[in-house]
C-alpha positions in Angstrom: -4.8 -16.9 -31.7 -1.1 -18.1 -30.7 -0.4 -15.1 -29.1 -3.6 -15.2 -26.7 -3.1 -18.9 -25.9 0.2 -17.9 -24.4 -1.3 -15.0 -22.1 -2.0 -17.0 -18.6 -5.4 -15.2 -17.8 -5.5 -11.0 -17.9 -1.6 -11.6 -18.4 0.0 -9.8 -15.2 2.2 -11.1 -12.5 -1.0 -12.2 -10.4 -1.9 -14.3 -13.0 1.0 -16.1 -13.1 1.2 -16.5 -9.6 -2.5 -18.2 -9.4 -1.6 -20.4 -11.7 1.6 -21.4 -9.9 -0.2 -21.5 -6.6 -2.7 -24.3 -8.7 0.3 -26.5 -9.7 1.4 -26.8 -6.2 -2.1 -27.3 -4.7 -2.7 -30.1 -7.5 0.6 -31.9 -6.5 -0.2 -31.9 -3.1 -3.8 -33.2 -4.0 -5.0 -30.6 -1.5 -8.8 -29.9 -2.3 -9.5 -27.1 -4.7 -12.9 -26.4 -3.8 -12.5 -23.3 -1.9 -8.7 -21.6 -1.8 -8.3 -19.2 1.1 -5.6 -16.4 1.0 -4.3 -14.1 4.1 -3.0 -11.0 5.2 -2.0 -10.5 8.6 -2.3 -6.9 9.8 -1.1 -5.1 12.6 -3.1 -3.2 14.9 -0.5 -1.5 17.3 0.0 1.9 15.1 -1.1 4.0 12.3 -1.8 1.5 8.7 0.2 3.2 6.0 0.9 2.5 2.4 2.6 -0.6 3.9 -0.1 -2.1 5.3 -2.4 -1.2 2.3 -0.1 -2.6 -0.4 0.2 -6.0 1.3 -3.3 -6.2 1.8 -3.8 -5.2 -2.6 -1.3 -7.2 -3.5 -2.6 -10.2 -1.2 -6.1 -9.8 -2.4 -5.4 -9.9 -6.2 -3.7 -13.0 -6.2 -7.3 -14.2 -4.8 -8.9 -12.3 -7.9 -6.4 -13.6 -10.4 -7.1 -17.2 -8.8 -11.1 -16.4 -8.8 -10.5 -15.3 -12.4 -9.5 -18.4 -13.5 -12.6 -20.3 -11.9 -11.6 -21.2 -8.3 -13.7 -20.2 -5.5 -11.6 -17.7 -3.2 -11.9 -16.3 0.6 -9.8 -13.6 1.3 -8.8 -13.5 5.2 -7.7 -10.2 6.8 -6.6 -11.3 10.1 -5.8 -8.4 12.9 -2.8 -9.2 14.8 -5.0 -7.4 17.8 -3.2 -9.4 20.7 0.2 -8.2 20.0 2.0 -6.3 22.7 2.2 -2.4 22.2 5.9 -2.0 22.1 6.3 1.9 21.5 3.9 4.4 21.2 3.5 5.8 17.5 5.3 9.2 17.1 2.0 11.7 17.4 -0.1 9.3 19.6 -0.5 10.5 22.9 1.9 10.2 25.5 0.1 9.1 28.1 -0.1 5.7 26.5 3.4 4.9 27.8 1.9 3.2 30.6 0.8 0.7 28.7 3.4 -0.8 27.0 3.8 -4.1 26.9 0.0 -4.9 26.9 -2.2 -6.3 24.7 -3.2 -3.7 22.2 -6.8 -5.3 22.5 -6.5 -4.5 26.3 -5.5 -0.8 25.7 -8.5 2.0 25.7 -8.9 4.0 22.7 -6.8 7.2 23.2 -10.0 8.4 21.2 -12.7 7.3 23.2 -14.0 6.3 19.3 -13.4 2.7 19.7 -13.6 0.1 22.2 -10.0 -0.1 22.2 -7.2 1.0 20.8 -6.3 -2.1 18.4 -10.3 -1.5 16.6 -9.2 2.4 16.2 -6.1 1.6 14.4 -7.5 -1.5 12.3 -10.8 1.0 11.4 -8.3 3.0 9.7 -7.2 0.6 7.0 -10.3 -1.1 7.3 -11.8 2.6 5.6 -9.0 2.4 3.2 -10.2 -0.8 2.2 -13.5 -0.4 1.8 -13.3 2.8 -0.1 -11.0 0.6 -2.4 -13.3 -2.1 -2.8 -11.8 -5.2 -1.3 -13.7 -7.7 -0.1 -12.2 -9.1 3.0 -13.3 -11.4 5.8 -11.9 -10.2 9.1 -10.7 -12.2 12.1 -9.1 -10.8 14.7 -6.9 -12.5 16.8 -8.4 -12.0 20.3 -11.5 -13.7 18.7 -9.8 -16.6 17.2 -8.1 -17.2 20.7 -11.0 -16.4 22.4 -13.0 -19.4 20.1 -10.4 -21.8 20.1 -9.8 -21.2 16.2 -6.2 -22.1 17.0 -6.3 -24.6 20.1 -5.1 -27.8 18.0 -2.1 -26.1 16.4 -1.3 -24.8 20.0 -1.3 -27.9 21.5 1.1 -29.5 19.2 3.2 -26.7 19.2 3.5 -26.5 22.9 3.9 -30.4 22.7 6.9 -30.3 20.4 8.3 -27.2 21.9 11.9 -28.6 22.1 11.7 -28.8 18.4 10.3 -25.5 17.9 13.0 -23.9 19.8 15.4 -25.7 17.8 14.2 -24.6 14.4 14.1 -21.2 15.6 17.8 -21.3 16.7 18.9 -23.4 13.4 17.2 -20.6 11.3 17.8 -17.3 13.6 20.2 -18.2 16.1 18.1 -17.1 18.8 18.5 -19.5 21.7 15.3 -17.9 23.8 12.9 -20.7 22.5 15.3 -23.7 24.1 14.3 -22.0 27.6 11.1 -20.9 27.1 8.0 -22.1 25.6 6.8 -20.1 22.4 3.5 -19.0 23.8 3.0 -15.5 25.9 0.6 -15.7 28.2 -1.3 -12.7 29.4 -0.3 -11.6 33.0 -3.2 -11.7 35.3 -1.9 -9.0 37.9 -0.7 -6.6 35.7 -1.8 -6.8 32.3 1.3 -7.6 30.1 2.1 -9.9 27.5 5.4 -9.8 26.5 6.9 -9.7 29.9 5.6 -13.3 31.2 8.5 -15.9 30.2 6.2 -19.6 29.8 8.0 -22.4 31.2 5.6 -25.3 31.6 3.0 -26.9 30.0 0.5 -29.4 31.4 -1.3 -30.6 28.5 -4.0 -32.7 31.0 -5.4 -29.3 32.2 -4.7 -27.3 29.1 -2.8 -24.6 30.9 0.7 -22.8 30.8 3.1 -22.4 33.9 4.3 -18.5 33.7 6.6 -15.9 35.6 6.0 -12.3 34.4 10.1 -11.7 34.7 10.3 -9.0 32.0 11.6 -8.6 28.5 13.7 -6.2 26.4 11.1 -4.1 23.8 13.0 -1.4 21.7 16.5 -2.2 23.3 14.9 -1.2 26.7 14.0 -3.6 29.6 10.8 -3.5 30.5 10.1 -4.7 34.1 8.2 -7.9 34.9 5.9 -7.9 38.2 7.1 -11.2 38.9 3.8 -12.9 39.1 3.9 -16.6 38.9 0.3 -17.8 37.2 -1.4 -20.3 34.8 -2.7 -19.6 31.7 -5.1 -21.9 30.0 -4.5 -21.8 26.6 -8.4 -23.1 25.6 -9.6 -19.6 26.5 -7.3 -17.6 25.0 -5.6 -16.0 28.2 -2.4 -15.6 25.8 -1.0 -16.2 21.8 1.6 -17.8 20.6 4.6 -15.9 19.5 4.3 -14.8 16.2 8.1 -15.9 15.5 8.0 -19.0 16.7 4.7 -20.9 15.5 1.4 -18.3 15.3 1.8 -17.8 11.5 2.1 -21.7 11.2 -0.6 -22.1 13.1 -3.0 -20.0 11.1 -2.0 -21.4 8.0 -3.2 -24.6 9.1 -6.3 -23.8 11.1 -7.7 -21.4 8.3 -6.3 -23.9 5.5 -4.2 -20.8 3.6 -2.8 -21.1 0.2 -0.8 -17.8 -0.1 0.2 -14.9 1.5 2.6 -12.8 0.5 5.4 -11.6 3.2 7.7 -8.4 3.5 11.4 -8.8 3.4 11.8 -7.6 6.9 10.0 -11.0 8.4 11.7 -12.8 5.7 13.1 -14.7 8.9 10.5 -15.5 10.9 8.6 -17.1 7.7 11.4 -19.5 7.1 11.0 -20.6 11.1 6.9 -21.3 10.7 7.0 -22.7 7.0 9.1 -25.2 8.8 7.2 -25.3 11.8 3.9 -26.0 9.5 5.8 -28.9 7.9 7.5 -30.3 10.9 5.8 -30.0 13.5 1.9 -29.0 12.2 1.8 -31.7 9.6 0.9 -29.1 7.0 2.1 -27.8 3.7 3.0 -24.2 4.3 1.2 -21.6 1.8 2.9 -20.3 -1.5 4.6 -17.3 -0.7 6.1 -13.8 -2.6 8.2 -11.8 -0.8 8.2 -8.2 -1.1 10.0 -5.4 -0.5 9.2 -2.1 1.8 8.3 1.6 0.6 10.6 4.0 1.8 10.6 7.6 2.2 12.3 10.2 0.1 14.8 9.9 2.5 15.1 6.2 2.0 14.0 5.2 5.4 11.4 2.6 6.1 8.1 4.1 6.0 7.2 3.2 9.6 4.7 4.1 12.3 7.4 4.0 15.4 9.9 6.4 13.0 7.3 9.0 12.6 7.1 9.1 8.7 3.5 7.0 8.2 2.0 8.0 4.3 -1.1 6.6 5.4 -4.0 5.8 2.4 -5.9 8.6 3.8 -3.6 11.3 3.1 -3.3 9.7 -0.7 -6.8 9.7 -1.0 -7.0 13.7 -0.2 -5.1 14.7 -4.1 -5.6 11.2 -5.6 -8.1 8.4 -6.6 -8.1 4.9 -4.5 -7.3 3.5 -8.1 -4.6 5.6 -8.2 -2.8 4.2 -5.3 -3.7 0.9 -6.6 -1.7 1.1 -9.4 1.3 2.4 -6.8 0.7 -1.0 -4.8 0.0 -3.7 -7.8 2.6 -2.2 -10.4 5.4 -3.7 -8.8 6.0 -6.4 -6.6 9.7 -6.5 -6.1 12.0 -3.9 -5.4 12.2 -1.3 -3.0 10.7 2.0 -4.2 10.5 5.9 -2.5 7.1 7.0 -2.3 5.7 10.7 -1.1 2.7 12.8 -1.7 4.4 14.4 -4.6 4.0 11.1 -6.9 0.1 11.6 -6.9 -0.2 13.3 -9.6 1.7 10.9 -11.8 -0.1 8.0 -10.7 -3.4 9.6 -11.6 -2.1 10.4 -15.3 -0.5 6.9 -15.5 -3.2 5.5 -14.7 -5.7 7.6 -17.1 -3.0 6.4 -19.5 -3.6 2.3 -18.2 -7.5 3.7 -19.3 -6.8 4.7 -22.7 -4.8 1.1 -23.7 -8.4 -0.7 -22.1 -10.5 1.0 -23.9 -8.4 1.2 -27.1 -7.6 4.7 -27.4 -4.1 4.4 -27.0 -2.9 1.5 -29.3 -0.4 -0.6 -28.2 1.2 -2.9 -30.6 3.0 -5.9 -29.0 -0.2 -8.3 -28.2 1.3 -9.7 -24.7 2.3 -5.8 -23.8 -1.1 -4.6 -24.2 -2.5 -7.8 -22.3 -0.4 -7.0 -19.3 -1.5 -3.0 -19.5 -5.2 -3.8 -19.6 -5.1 -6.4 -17.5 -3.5 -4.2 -14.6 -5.9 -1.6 -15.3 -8.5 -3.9 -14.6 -6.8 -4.9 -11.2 -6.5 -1.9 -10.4 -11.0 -1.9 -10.2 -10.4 -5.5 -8.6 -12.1 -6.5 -11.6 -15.1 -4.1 -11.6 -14.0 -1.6 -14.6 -16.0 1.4 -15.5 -18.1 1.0 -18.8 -16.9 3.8 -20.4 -13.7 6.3 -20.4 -13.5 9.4 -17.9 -12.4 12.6 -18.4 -8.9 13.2 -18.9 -7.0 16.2 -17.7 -3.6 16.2 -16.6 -3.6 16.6 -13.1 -1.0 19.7 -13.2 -3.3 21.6 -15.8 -6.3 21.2 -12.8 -3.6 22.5 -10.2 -2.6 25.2 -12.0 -6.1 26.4 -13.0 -7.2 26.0 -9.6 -4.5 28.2 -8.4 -5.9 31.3 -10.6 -9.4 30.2 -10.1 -11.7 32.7 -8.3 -11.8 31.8 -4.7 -15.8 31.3 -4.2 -16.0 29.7 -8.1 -13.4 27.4 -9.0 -15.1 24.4 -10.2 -16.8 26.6 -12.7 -14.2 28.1 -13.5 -12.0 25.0 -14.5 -15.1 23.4 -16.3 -15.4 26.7 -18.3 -11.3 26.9 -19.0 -11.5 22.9 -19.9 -14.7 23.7 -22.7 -12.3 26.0 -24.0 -9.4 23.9 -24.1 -11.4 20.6 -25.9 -11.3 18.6 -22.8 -14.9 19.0 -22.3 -18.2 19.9 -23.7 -20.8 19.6 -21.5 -21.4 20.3 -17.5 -18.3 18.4 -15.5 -19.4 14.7 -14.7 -19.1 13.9 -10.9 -15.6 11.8 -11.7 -14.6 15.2 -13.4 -15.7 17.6 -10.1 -13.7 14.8 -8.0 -10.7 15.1 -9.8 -11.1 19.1 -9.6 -11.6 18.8 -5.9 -8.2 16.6 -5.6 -6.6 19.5 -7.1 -8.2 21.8 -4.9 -7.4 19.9 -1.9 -3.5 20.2 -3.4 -3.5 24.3 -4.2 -4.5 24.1 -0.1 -2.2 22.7 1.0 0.9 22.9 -0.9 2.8 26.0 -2.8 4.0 24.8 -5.7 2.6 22.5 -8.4 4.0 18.6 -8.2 6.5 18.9 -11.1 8.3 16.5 -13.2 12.2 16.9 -13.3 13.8 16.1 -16.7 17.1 16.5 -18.1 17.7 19.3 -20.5 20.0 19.4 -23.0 21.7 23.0 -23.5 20.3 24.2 -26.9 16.9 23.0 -25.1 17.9 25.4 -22.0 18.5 28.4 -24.3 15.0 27.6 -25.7 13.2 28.0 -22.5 15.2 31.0 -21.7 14.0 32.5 -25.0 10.4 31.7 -24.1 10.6 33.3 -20.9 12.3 36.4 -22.6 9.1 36.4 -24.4 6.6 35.5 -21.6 8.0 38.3 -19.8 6.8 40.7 -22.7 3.9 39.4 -24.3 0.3 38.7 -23.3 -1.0 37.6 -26.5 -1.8 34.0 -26.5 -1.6 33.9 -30.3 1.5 35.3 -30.2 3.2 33.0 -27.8 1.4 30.1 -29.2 3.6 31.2 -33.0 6.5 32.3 -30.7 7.2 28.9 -29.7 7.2 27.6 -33.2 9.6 30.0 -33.8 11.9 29.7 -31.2 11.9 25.8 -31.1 13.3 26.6 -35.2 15.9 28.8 -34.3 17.3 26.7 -31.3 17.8 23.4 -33.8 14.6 22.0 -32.1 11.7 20.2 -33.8 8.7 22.1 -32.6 7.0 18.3 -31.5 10.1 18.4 -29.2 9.9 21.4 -27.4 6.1 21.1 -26.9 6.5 18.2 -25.2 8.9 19.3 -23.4 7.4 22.1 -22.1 3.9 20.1 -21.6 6.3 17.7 -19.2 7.7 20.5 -17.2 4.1 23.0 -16.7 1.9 19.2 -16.5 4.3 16.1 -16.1 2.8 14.7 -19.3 3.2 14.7 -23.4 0.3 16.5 -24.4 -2.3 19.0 -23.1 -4.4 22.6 -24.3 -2.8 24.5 -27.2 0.5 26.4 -24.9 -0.3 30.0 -26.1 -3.8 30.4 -24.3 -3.0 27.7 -21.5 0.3 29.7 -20.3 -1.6 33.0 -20.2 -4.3 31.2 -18.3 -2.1 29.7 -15.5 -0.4 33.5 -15.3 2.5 34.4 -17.2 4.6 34.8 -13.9 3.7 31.4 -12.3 4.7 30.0 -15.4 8.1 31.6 -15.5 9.1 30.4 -12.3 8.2 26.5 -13.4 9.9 27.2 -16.4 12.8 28.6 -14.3 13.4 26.0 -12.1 13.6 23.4 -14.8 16.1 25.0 -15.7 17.7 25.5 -12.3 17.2 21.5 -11.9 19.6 20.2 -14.8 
């Protein structure tokens, strides 16, 4: 009973966080009757893992705090009158003419969408769903449009001196003590970020502009040197998102958290103080984060070409699955590709096993934090009762020797044989059978786990592949490796595990003898072969 009155609710990080946010809400003496969270989302490219793992991570905090009792609204708002400032490597071309616009103002290259902004924000809005958040959506040119933000606006553009000043006290840019921090829409030719504000005349509620020009991507983009008027009431423009539109949100939607990457760490500092200084209003908790990169360790990006986008994950793996990629971690940069997959499915079969009780873990706060992650990672909605569980390596590899026209039936008949099943396949079971299918068509090899050998353990394999090269007998190689595990100084539990890490990437699976002469002897040699070629 000591032990479960120190876990704070399911005992992960999002707990702790909800109850943090609580304490500062309570010393504020800010209402607690309805606690709003946000993520803000672009809508000028491709959504990636990015974008989906700060909309997770966002939207369990609101869980965690709906967990412990409050009542939550989760706000996804769509940054949909931001400027297109590059066109997405693979996006057509012939949307180079429009840079600078409005991505609300751009057709869909398409023709699926109104506009380009709704294409790309349909794409993670179909991640989402298939996940299982429950969002609200606002998008920008709506709450411009409505006059969601028209108070914050004002104030801002009233106290612009100040705002320019914070911005060069925290950034050093000096573009805010010349111009105001509003971008008003060009009515002659369209753009956004080339108009430079320079009056405001709060009696009429309008903006003095010149479209001059501005620098996007370290190139100049031209200005049509327009002079206009803007008014602000009816959302001919948006404030710049450095200098005062996250502030403003915060305030006009009343958030309590949003979590931020590292890469606006900046522009966060300026509208926290903005909010305080100049809004009048307590700036949300935040938790910064840190980016996904590519095996390369770049930036996974839309503009660089190397998007991982949640459709492509949920090809070879469950939404869960990438769940547990997003909400394992919060801090700490970490290199993600299609070839984790397969582990994240087994971990998180693993996560499964320690909820329902079939794995036992001792340490109480331990298995707290495991279960309570799992269920996190069904935003709270768990299944009743365990899946299947096949190591997603053993489904690749029986897919691979399957017969073309029969392969579910095939794998279901291998797994009967095996113990993993008894009956027909469950729909959960054909899913995951279909993920591996989806993976034999499109990539060679099987994803593999790379582990260090020592060098008795590389004689070992060596010896088994001696004898894989001349025996079929399952039986035999089933005793073989008894034997040769013995003779190499090996506890047999050793090298089976071994070997069940290198052919499956986890510590168990089907009884070796039968399973290696199911995959084919020769497709298991050249695993086998490589592991050795990798230490």
């Amino acid at each position: 009973m000591e032990d479960a009155e120190r876990i704070i609710g399911h005992g992960t990080w999002y707990d702790k966080v909800a109850v943090e946010i609580i304490k500062k809400e309570r010393k504020l003496g800010r209402s607690l009757d309805l606690l709003r969270i946000e993520s803000g989302v672009a809508a000028s490219g491709i959504p990636h893992i990015g974008s989906f793992s700060e909309v997770t991570r966002n939207y369990a905090v609101s869980l965690a705090l709906r967990e412990q009792g409050y009542k939550t609204e989760f706000i996804l708002f769509s940054d949909n009158k931001d400027g297109l400032r590059s066109v997405p490597a693979g996006m057509p071309k012939s949307l180079e003419k429009f840079i600078g616009f409005p991505v609300t103002d751009i057709p869909d290259p398409y023709r699926c969408h109104e506009n380009y902004a709704d294409h790309m924000i349909s794409l993670l809005l179909e991640a989402l769903d298939e996940a299982g958040v429950e969002y609200k959506l606002i998008k920008g040119s709506d709450a411009y449009a409505r006059g969601l933000l028209n108070e914050e606006i004002r104030l801002i553009l009233e106290n612009a001196s100040r705002v320019g000043q914070i911005v060069k006290e925290e950034t050093g840019q000096e573009k805010y003590l010349e111009a105001l921090p509003y971008f008003p829409v060009c009515e002659s030719c369209g753009r956004i970020y080339t108009t430079k504000a320079y009056k405001f005349l709060p009696d009429e509620n309008k903006i003095l502009y010149r479209c001059e020009g501005m620098e996007i991507k370290h190139k100049w983009l031209k200005g049509c040197g327009y002079e206009g008027e803007a008014n602000y009431t009816k959302g001919e423009g948006k404030l710049a998102w450095k200098a005062g539109e996250f502030a403003a949100r915060w305030r006009a939607l009343g958030i309590r958290f949003e979590a931020y990457g590292k890469d606006i760490a900046d522009s966060v500092r300026v509208n926290d103080r903005i909010s305080r200084e100049v809004l009048g209003y307590e700036p949300p908790m935040h938790v910064q984060y840190e980016m996904f990169l590519d095996k390369g360790g770049r930036k996974i990006s839309k503009s660089k070409g190397n998007v991982f986008t949640p459709q492509v994950w949920f090809r070879y793996g469950s939404p869960q699955s990438m769940i547990l990629l997003t909400l394992k971690r919060f801090i700490g940069t970490r290199s993600i590709s299609v070839e984790d997959i397969p582990r994240y499915m087994d971990e998180l079969d693993e996560l499964e096993d320690v909820y329902f009780g079939e794995k036992k873990i001792k340490e109480f706060k331990e298995r707290a934090k495991l279960t309570g992650l799992y269920k996190y990672c069904w935003f709270m909605k768990p299944p009743k009762k365990p899946s299947i569980h096949v190591p997603y390596n053993l489904l690749v590899s029986l897919v691979r020797v399957a017969p073309e026209n029969k392969k579910i039936q095939f794998v279901a008949e291998k797994l009967r044989k095996y113990g993993y099943l008894k009956g027909s396949p469950s729909e959960d079971l054909k899913k995951r059978i279909e993920y591996a299918m989806n993976w034999v068509r499109d990539f060679e090899e099987t994803a593999e786990v790379k582990i260090e050998l020592s060098e008795k353990e590389k004689r070992a394999i060596l010896s088994l592949i001696d004898r894989l090269q001349l025996i079929g007998d399952p039986e035999v190689i089933q005793s073989s490796i008894f034997e040769i595990a013995r003779a190499n100084g090996i506890k047999p539990r050793r090298f089976f595990e071994i070997l069940y890490m290198i052919l499956l990437g986890t510590r168990f699976g089907p009884r070796l003898g039968p399973y290696l002469v199911d995959m084919g002897r020769a497709n298991a040699i050249k695993i086998l072969k490589r592991s050795i070629d990798f230490t």
